[in-house]
C-alpha positions as CSV (number, residue, x, y, z in Angstrom):
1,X,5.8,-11.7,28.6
2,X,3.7,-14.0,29.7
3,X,2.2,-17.9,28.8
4,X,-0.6,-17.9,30.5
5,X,-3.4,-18.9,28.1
6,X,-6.5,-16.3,28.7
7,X,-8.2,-17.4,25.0
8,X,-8.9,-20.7,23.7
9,X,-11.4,-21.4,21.3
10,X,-11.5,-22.7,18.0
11,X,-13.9,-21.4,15.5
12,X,-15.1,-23.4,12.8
13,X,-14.7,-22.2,9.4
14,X,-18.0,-22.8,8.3
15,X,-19.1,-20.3,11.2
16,X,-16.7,-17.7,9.9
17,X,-18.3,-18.3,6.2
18,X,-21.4,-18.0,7.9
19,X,-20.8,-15.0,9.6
20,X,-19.2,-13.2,6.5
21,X,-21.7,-13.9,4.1
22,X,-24.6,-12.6,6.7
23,X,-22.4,-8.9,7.5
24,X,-21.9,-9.2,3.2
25,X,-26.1,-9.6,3.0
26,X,-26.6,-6.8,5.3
27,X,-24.2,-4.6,3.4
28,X,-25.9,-5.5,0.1
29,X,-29.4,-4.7,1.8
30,X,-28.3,-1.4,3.6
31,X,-25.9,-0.1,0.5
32,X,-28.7,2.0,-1.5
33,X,-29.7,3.6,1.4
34,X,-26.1,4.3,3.1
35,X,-24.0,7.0,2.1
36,X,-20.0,7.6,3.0
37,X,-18.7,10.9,3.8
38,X,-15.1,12.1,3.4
39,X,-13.4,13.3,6.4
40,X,-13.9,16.9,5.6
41,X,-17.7,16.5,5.0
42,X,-17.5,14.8,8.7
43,X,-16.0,17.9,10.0
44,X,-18.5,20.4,8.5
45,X,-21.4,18.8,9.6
46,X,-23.7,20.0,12.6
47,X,-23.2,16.7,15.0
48,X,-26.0,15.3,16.8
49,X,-25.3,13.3,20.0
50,X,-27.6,11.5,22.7
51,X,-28.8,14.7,24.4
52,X,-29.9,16.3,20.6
53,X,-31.1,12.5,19.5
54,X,-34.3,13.2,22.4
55,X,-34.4,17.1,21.4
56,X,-35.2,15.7,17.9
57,X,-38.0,13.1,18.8
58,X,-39.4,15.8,21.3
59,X,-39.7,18.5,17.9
60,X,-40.9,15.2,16.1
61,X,-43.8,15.0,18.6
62,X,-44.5,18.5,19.0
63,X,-44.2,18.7,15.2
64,X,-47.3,16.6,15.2
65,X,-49.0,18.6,18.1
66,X,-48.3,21.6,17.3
67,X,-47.4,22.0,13.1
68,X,-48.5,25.9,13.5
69,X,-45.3,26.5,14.9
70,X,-42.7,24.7,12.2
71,X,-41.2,27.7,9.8
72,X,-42.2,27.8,6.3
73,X,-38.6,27.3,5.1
74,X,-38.6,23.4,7.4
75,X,-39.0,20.8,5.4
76,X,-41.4,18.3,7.6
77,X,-41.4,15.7,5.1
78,X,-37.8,15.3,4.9
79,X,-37.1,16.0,8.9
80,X,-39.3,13.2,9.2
81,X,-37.2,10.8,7.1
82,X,-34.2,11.8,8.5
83,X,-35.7,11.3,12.2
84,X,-36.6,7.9,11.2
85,X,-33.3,7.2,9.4
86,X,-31.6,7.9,12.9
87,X,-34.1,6.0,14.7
88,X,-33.6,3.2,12.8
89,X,-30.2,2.5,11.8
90,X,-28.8,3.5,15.7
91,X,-29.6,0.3,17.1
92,X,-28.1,-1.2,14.5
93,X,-24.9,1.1,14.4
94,X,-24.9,0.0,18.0
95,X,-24.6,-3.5,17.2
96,X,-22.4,-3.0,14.9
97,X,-20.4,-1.6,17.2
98,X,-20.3,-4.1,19.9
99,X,-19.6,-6.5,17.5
100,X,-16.5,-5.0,15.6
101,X,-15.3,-4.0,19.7
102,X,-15.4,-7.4,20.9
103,X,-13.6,-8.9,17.3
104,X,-11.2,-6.8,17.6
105,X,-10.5,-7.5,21.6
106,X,-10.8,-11.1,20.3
107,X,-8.1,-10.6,17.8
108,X,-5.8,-8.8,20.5
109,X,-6.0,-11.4,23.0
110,X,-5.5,-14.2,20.5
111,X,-2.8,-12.0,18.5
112,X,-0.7,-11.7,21.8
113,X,-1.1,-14.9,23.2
114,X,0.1,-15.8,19.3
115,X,3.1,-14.0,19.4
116,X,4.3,-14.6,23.0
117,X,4.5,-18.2,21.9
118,X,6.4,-17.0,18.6
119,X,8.9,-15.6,20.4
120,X,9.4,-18.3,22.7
121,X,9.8,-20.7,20.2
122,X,12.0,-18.2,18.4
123,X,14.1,-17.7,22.0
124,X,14.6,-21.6,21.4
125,X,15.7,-21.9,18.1
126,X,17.7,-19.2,18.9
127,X,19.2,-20.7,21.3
128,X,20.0,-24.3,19.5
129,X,21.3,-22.5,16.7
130,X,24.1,-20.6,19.0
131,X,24.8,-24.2,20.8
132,X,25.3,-25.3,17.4
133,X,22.1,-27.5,16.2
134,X,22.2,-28.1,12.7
135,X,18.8,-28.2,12.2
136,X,17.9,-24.6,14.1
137,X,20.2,-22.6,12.0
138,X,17.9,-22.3,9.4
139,X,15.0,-21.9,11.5
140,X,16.7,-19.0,13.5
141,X,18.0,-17.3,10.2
142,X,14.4,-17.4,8.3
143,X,12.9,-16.3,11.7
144,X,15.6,-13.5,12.9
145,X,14.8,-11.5,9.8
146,X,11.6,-10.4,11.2
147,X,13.1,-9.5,14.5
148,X,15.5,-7.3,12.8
149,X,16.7,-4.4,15.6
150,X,15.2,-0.9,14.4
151,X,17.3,2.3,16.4
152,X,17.4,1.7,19.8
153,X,14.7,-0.6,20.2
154,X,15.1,-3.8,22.0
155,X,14.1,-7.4,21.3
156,X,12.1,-8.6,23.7
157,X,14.0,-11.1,26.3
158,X,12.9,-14.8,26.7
159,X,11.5,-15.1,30.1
């Protein structure tokens, strides 16, 4: 373990509110025109990645060239919509993306820096309880519930 400090900020909580109620507004605004699949649905479907994303903008293009060769049984009107569906919610899935990746790396680093300290100051109040400190006894016994032993698992040592 280690106490070296790699994150500190403080964000105010009017940001957060801010924040929250803009990704809520974009949720409200996308919802009637987002759908959820279930994990088997996301299984059966035919998956298009970066190399099909240009093979589909190159049949949209030719599509317009050259309609004489699009089968009677393609529907245009709806390969269109779903071409610009993708077109236009990528960048934002993108986004959305980088943003939930560097929350959540936020909320690691900040989350172990948190509970290094937490152990430390357990370590202590460990400690002071088992030299007989009055007033860490109850610290310690409220606080070693949650660092109950499981199997062969050790506690992680003070360093």
């Amino acid at each position: 373990m280690s106490n070296t400090n790699q994150i500190s900020v403080e964000i105010p909580q009017a940001v957060l509110d801010e924040v929250s109620q803009k990704l809520q507004d974009c949720k409200t605004l996308l919802a009637p025109y987002l759908q959820g699949l279930s994990v088997d649905q996301r299984k059966k479907l035919f998956k298009m990645g970066d190399k099909t994303v240009a093979t589909v903008q190159k049949v949209k293009s030719y599509l317009a060239t050259n309609p004489e060769f699009a089968p009677a049984y393609m529907d245009k009107v709806e390969f269109l919509k779903d071409e610009a569906v993708v077109t236009g919610l990528s960048p934002l899935g993108n986004l959305a993306v980088q943003l939930a990746s560097d929350i959540d790396d936020t909320i690691m680093l900040a989350g172990s820096e948190a509970i290094v300290a937490a152990l430390f100051y357990y370590g202590t109040t460990k400690e002071a309880a088992d030299k007989g400190i009055a007033t860490a006894k109850p610290i310690y016994e409220d606080l070693s519930q949650r660092f109950v032993r499981k199997g062969n698992k050790a506690v992680p040592k003070k360093e």
